[in-house]
Predicted model as a PDB file, atoms N, CA, C, CB and O in Angstrom, pLDDT in the B-factor column:
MODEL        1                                                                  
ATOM      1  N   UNK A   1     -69.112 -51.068  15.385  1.00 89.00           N  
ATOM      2  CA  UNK A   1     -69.989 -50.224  14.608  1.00 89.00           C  
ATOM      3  C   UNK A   1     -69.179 -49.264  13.745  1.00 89.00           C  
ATOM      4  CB  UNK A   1     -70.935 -49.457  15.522  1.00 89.00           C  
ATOM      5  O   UNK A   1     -69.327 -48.995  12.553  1.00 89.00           O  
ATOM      6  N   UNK A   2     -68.161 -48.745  14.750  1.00 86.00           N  
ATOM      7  CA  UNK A   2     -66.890 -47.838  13.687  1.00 86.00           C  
ATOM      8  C   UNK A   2     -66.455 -48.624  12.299  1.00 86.00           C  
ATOM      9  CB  UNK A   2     -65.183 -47.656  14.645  1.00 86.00           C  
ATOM     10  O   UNK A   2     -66.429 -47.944  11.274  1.00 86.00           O  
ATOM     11  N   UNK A   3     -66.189 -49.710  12.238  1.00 88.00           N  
ATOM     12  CA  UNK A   3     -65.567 -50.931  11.429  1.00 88.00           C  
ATOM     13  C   UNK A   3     -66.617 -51.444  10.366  1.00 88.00           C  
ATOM     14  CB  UNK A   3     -65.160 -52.228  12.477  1.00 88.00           C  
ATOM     15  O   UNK A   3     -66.294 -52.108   9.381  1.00 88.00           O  
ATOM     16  N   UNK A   4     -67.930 -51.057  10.675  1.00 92.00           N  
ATOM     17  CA  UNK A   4     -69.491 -51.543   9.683  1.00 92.00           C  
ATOM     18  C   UNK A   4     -69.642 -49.676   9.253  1.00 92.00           C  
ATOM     19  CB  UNK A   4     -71.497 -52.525  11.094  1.00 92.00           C  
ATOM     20  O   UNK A   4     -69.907 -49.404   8.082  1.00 92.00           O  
ATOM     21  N   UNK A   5     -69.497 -48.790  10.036  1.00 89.00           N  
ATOM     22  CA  UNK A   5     -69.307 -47.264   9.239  1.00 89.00           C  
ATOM     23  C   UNK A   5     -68.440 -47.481   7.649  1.00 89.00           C  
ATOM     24  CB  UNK A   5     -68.154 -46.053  10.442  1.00 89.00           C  
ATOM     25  O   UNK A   5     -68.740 -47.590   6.460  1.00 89.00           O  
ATOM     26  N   UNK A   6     -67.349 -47.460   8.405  1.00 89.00           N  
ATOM     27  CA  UNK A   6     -66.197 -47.211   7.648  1.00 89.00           C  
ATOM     28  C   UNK A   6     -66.771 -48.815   6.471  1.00 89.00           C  
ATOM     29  CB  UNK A   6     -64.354 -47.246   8.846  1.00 89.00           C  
ATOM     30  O   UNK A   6     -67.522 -48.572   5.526  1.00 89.00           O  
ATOM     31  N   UNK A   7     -66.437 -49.860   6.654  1.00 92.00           N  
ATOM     32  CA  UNK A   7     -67.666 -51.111   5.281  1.00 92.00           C  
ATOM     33  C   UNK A   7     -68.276 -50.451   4.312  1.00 92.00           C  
ATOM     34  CB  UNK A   7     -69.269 -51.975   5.943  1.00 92.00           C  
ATOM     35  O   UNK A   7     -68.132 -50.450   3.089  1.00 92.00           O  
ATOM     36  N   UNK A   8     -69.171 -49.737   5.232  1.00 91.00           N  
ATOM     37  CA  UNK A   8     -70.261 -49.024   4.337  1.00 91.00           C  
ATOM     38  C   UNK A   8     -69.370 -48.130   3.289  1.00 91.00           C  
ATOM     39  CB  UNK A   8     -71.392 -47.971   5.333  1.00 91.00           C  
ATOM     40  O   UNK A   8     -69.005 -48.382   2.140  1.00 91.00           O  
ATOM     41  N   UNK A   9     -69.200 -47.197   3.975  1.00 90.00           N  
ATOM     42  CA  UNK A   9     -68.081 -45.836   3.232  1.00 90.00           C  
ATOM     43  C   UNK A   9     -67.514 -46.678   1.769  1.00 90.00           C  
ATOM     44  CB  UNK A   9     -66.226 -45.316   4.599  1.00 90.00           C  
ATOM     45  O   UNK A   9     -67.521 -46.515   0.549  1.00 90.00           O  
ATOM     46  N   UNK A  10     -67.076 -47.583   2.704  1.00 91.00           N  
ATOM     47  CA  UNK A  10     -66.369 -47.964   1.115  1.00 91.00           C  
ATOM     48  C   UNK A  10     -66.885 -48.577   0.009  1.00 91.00           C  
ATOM     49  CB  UNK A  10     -65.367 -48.783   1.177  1.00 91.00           C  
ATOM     50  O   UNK A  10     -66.546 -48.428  -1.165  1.00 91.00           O  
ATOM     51  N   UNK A  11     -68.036 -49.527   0.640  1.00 93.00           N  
ATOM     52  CA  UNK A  11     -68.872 -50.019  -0.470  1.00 93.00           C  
ATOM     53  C   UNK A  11     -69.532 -48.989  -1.163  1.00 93.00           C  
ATOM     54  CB  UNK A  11     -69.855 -50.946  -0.034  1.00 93.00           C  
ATOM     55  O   UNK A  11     -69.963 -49.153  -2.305  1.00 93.00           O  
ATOM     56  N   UNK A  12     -69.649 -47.804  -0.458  1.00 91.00           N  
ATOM     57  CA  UNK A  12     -70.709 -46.927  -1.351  1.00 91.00           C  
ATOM     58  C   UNK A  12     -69.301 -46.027  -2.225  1.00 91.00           C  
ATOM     59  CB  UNK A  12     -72.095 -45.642  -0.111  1.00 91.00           C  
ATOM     60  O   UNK A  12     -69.649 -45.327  -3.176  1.00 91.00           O  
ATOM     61  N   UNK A  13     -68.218 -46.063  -1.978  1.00 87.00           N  
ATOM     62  CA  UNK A  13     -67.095 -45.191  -2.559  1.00 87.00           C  
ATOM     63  C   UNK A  13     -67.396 -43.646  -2.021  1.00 87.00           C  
ATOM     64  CB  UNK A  13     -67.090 -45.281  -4.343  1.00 87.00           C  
ATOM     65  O   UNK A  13     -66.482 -42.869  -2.297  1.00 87.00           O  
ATOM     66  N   UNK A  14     -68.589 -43.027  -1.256  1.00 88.00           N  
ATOM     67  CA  UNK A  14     -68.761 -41.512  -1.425  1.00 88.00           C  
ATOM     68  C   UNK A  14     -68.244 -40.745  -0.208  1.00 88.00           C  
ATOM     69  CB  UNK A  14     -70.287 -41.138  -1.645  1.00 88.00           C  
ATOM     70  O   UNK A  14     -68.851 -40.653   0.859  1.00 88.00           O  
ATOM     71  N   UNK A  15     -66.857 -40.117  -0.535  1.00 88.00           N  
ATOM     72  CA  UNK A  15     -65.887 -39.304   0.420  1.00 88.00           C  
ATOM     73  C   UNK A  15     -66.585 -38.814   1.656  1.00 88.00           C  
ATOM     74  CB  UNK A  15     -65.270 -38.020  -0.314  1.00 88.00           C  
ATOM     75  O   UNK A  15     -66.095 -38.927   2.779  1.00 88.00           O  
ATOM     76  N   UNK A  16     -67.902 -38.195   1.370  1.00 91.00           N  
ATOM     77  CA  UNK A  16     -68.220 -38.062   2.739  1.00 91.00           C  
ATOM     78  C   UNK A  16     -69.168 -39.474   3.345  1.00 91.00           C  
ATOM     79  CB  UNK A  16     -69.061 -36.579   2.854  1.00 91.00           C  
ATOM     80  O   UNK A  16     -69.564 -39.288   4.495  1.00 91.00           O  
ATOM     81  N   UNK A  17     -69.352 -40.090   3.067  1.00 91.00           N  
ATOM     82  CA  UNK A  17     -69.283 -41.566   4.043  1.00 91.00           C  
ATOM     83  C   UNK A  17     -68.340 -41.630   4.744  1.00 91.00           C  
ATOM     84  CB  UNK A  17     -69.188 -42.877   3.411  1.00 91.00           C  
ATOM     85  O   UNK A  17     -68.582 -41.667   5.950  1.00 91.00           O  
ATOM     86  N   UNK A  18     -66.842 -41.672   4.288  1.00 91.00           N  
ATOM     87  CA  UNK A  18     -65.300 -42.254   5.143  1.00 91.00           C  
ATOM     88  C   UNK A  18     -65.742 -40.555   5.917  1.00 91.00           C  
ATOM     89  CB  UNK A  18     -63.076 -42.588   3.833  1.00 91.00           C  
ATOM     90  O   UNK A  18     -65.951 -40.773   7.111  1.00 91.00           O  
ATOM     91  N   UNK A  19     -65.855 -39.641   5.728  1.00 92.00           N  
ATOM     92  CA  UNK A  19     -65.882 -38.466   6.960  1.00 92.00           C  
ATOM     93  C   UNK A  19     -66.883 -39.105   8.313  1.00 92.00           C  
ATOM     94  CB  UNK A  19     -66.741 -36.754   6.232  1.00 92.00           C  
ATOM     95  O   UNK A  19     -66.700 -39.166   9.529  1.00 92.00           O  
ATOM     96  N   UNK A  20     -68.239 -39.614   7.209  1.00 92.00           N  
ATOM     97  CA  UNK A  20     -68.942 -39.488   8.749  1.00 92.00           C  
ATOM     98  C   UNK A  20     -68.516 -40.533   9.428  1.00 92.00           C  
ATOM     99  CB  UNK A  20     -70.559 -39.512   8.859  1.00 92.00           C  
ATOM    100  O   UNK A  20     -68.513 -40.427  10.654  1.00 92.00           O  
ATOM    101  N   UNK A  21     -68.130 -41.587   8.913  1.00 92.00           N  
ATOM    102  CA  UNK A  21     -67.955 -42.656   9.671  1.00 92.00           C  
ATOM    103  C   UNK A  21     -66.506 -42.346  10.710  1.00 92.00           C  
ATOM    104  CB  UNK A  21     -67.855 -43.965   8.605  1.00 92.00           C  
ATOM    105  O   UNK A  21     -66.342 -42.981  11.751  1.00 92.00           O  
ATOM    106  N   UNK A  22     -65.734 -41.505  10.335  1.00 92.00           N  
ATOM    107  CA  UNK A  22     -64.591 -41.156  11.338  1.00 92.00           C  
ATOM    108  C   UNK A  22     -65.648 -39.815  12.087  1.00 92.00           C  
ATOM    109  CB  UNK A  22     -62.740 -40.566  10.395  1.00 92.00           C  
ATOM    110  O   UNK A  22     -65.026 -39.768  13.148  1.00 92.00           O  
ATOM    111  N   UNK A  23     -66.302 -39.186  12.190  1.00 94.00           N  
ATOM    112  CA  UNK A  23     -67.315 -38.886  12.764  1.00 94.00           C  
ATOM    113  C   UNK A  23     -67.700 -39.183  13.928  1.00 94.00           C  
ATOM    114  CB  UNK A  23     -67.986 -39.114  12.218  1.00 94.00           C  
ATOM    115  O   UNK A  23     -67.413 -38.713  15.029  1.00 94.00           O  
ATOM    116  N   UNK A  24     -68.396 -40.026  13.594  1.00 93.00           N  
ATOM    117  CA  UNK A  24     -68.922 -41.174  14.595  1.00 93.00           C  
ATOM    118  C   UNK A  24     -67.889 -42.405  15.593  1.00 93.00           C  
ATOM    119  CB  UNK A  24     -69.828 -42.067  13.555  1.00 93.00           C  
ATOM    120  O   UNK A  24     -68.371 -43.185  16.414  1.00 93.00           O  
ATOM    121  N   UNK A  25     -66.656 -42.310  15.299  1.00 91.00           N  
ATOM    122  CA  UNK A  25     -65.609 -43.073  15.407  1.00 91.00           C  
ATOM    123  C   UNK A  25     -65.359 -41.800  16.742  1.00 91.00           C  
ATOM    124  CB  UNK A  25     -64.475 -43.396  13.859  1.00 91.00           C  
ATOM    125  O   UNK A  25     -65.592 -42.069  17.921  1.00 91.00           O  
ATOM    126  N   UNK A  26     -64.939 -40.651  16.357  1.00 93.00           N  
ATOM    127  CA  UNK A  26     -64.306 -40.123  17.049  1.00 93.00           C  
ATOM    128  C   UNK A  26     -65.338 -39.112  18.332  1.00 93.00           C  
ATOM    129  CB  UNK A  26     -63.376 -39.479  16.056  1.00 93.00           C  
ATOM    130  O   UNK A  26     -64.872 -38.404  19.225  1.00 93.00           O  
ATOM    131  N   UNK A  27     -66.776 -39.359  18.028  1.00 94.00           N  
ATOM    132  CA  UNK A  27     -67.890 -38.727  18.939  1.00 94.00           C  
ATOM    133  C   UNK A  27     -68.000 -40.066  19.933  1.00 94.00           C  
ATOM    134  CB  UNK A  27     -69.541 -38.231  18.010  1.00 94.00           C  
ATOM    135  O   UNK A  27     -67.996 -39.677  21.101  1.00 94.00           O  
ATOM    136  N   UNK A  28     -68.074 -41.187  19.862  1.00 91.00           N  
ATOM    137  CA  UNK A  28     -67.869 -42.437  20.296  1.00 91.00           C  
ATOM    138  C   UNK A  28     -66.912 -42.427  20.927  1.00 91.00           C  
ATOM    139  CB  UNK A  28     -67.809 -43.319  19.504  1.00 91.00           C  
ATOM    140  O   UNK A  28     -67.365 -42.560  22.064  1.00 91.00           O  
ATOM    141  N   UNK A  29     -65.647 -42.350  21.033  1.00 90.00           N  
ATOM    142  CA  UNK A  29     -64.464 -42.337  21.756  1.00 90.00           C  
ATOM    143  C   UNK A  29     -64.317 -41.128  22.577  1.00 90.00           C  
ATOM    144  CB  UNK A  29     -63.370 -42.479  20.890  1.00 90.00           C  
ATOM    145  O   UNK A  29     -64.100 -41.275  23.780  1.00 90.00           O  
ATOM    146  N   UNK A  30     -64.404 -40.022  22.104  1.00 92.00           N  
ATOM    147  CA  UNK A  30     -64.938 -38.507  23.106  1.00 92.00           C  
ATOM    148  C   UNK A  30     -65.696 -38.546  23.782  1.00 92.00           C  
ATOM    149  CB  UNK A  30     -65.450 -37.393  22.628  1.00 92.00           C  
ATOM    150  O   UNK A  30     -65.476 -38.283  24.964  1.00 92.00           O  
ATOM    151  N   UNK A  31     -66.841 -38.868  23.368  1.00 93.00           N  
ATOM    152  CA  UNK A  31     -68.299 -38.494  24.594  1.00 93.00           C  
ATOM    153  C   UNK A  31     -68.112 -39.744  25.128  1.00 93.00           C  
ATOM    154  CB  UNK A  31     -70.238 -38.193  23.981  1.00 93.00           C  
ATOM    155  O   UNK A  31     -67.363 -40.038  26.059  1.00 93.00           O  
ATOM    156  N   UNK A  32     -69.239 -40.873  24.132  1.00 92.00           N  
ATOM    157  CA  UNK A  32     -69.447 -41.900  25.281  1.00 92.00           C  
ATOM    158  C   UNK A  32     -68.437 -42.682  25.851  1.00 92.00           C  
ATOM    159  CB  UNK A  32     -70.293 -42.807  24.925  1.00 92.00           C  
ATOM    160  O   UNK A  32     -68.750 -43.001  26.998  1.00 92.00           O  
ATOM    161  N   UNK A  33     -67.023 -43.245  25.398  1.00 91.00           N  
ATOM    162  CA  UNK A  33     -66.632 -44.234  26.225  1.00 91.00           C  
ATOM    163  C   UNK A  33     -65.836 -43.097  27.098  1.00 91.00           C  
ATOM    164  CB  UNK A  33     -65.790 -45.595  25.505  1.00 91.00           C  
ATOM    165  O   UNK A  33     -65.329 -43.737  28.019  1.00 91.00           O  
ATOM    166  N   UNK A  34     -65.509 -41.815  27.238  1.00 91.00           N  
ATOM    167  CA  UNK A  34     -65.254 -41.022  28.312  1.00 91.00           C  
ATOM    168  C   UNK A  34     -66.146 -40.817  29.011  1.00 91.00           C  
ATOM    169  CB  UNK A  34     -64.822 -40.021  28.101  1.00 91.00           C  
ATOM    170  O   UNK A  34     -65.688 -40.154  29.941  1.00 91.00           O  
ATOM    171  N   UNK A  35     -67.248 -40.986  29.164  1.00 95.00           N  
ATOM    172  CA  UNK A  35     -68.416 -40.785  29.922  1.00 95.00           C  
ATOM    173  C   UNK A  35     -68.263 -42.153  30.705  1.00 95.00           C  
ATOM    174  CB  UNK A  35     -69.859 -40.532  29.015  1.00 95.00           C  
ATOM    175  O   UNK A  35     -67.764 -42.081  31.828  1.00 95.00           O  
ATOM    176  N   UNK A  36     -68.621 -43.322  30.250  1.00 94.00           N  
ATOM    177  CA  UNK A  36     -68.359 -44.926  30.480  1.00 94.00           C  
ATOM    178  C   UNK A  36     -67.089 -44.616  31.153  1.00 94.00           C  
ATOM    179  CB  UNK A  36     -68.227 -46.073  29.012  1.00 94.00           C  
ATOM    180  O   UNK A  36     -67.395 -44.358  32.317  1.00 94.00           O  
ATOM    181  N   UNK A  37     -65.931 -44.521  31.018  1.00 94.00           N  
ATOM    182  CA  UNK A  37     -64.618 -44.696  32.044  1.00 94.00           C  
ATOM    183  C   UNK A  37     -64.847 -43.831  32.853  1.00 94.00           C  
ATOM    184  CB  UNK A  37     -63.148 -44.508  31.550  1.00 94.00           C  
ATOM    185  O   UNK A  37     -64.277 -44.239  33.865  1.00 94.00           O  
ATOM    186  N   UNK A  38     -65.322 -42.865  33.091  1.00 95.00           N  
ATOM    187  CA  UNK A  38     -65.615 -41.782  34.106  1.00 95.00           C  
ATOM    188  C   UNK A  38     -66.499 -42.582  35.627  1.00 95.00           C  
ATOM    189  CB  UNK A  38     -66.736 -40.470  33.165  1.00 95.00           C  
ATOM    190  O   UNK A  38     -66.032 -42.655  36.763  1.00 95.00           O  
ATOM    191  N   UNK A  39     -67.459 -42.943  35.292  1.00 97.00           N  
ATOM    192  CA  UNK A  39     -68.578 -43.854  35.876  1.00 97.00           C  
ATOM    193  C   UNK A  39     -67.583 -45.087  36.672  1.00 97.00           C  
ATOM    194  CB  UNK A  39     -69.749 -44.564  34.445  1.00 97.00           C  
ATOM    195  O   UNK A  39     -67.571 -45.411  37.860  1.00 97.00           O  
ATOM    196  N   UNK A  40     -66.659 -45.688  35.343  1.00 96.00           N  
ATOM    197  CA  UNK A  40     -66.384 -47.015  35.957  1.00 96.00           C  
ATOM    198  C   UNK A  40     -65.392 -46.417  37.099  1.00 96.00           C  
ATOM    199  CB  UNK A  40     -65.668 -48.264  34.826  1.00 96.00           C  
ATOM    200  O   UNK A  40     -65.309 -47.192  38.051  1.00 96.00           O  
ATOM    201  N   UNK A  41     -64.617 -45.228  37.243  1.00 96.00           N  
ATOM    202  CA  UNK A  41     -63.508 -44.807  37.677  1.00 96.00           C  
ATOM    203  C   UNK A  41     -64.199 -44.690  39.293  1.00 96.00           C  
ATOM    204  CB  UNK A  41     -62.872 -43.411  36.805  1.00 96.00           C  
ATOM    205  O   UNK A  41     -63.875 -45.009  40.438  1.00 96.00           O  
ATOM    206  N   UNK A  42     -65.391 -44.002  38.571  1.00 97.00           N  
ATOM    207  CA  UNK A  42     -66.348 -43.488  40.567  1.00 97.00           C  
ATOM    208  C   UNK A  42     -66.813 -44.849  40.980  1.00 97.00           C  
ATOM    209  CB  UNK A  42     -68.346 -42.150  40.579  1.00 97.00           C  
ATOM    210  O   UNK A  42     -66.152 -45.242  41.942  1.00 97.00           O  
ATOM    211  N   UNK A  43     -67.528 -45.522  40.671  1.00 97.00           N  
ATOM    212  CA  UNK A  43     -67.676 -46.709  40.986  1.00 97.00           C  
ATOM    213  C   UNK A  43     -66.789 -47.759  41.346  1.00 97.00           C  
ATOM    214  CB  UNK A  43     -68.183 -47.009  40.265  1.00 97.00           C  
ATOM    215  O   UNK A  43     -66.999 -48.302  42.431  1.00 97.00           O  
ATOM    216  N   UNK A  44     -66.002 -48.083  40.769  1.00 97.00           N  
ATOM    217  CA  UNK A  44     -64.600 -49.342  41.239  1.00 97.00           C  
ATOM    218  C   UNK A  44     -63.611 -48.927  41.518  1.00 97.00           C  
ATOM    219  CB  UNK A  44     -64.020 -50.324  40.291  1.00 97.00           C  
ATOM    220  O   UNK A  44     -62.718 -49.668  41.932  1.00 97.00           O  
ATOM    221  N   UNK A  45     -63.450 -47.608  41.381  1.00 96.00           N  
ATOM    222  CA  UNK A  45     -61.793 -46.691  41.591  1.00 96.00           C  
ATOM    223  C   UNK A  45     -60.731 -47.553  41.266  1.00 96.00           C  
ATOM    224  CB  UNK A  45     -61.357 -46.148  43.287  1.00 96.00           C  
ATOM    225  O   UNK A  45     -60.541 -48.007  40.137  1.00 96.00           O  
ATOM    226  N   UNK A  46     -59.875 -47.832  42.491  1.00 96.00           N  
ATOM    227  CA  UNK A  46     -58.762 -48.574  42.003  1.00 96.00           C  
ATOM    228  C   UNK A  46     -58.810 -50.204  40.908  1.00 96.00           C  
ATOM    229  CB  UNK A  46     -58.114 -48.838  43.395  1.00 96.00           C  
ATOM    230  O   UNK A  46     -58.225 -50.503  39.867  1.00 96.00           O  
ATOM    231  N   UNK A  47     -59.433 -50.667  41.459  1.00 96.00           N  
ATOM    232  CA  UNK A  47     -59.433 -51.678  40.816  1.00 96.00           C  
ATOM    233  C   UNK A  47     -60.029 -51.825  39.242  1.00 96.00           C  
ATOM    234  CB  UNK A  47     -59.984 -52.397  41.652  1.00 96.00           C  
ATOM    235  O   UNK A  47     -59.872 -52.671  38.361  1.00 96.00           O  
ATOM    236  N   UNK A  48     -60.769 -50.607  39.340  1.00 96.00           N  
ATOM    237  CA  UNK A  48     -60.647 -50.122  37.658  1.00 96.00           C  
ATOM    238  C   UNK A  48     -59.655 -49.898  36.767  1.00 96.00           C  
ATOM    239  CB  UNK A  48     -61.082 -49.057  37.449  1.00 96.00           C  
ATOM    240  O   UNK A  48     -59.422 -50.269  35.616  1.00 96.00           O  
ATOM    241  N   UNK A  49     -59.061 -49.120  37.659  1.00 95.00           N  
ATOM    242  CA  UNK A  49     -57.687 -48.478  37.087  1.00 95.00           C  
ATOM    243  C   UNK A  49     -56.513 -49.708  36.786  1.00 95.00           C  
ATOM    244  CB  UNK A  49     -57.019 -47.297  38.349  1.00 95.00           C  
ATOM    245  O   UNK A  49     -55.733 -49.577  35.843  1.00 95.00           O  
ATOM    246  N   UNK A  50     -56.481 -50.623  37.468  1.00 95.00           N  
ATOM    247  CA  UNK A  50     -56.132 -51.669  37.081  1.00 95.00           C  
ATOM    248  C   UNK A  50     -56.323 -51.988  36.115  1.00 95.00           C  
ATOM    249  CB  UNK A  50     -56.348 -52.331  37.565  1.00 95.00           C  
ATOM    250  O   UNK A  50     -55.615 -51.507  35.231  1.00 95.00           O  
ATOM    251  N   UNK A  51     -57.190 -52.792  35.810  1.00 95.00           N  
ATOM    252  CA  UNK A  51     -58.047 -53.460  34.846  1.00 95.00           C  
ATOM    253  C   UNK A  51     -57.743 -52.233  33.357  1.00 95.00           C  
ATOM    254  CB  UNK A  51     -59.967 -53.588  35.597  1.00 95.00           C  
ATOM    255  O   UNK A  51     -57.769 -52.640  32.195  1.00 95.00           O  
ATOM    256  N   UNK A  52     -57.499 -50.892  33.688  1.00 93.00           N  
ATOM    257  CA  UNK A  52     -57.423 -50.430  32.225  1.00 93.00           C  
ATOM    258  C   UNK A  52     -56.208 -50.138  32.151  1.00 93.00           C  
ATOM    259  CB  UNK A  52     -58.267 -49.293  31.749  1.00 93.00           C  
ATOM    260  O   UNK A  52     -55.609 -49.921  31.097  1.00 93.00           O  
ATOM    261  N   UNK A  53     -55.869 -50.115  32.949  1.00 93.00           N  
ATOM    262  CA  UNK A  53     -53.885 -50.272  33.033  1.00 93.00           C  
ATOM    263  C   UNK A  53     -53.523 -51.426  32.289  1.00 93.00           C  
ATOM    264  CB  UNK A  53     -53.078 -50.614  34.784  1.00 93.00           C  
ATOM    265  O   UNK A  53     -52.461 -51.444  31.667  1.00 93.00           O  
ATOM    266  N   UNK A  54     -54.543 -52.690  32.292  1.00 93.00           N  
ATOM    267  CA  UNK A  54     -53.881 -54.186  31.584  1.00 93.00           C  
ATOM    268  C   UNK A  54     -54.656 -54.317  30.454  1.00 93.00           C  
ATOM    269  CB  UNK A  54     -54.017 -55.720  32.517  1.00 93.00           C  
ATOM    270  O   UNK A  54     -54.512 -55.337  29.780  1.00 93.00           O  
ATOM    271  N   UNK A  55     -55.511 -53.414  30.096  1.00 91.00           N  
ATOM    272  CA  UNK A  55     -56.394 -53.977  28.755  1.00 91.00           C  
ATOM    273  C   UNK A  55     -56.237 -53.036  27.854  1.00 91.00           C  
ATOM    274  CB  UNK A  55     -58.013 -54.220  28.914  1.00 91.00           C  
ATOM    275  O   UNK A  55     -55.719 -51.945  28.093  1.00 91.00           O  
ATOM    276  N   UNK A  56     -56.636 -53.366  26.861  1.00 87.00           N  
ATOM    277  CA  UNK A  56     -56.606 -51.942  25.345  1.00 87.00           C  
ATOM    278  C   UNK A  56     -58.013 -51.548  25.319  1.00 87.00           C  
ATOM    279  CB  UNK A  56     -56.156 -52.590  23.324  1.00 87.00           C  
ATOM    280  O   UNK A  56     -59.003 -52.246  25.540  1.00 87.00           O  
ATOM    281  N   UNK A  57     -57.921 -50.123  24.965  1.00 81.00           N  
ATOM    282  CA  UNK A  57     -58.991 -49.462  24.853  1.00 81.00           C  
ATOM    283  C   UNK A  57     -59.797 -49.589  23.862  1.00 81.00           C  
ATOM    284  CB  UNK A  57     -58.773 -48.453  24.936  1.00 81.00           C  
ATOM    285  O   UNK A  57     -60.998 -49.411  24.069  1.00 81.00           O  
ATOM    286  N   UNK A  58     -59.326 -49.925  22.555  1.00 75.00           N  
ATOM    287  CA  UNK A  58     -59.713 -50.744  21.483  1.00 75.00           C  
ATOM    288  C   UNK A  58     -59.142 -51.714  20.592  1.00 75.00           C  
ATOM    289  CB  UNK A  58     -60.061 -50.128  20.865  1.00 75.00           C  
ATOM    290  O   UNK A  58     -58.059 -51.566  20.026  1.00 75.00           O  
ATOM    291  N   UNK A  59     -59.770 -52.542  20.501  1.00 66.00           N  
ATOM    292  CA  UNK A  59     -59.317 -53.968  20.389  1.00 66.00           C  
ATOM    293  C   UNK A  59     -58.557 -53.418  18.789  1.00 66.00           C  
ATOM    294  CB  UNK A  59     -60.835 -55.448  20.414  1.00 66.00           C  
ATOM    295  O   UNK A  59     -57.940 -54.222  18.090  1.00 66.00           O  
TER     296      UNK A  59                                                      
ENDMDL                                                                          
END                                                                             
């Protein structure tokens, strides 16, 4: 959705498009997927921690 923000931004050329879309890029990565790893951390503990020890946080 960060990657169809930022599309947009540019198809439309208007400077604050590329703001909101890093906006939304960076409220997305702060709140919710810290909220989401928080959850997965209480729930699976170690074997979470694994799993994000071997994967990227964004592709």
């Amino acid at each position: 959705m960060g990657l169809a923000a930022a599309g947009m931004a540019a198809l439309s050329g208007a400077a604050t498009s590329f703001l909101l879309a890093a906006v939304f890029v960076t409220i997305v990565d702060r709140w919710y997927i810290a909220f989401e790893e928080r959850r997965l951390r209480a729930r699976f503990g170690a074997a979470y921690e694994s799993y994000a020890q071997s994967t990227r946080r964004w592709v």
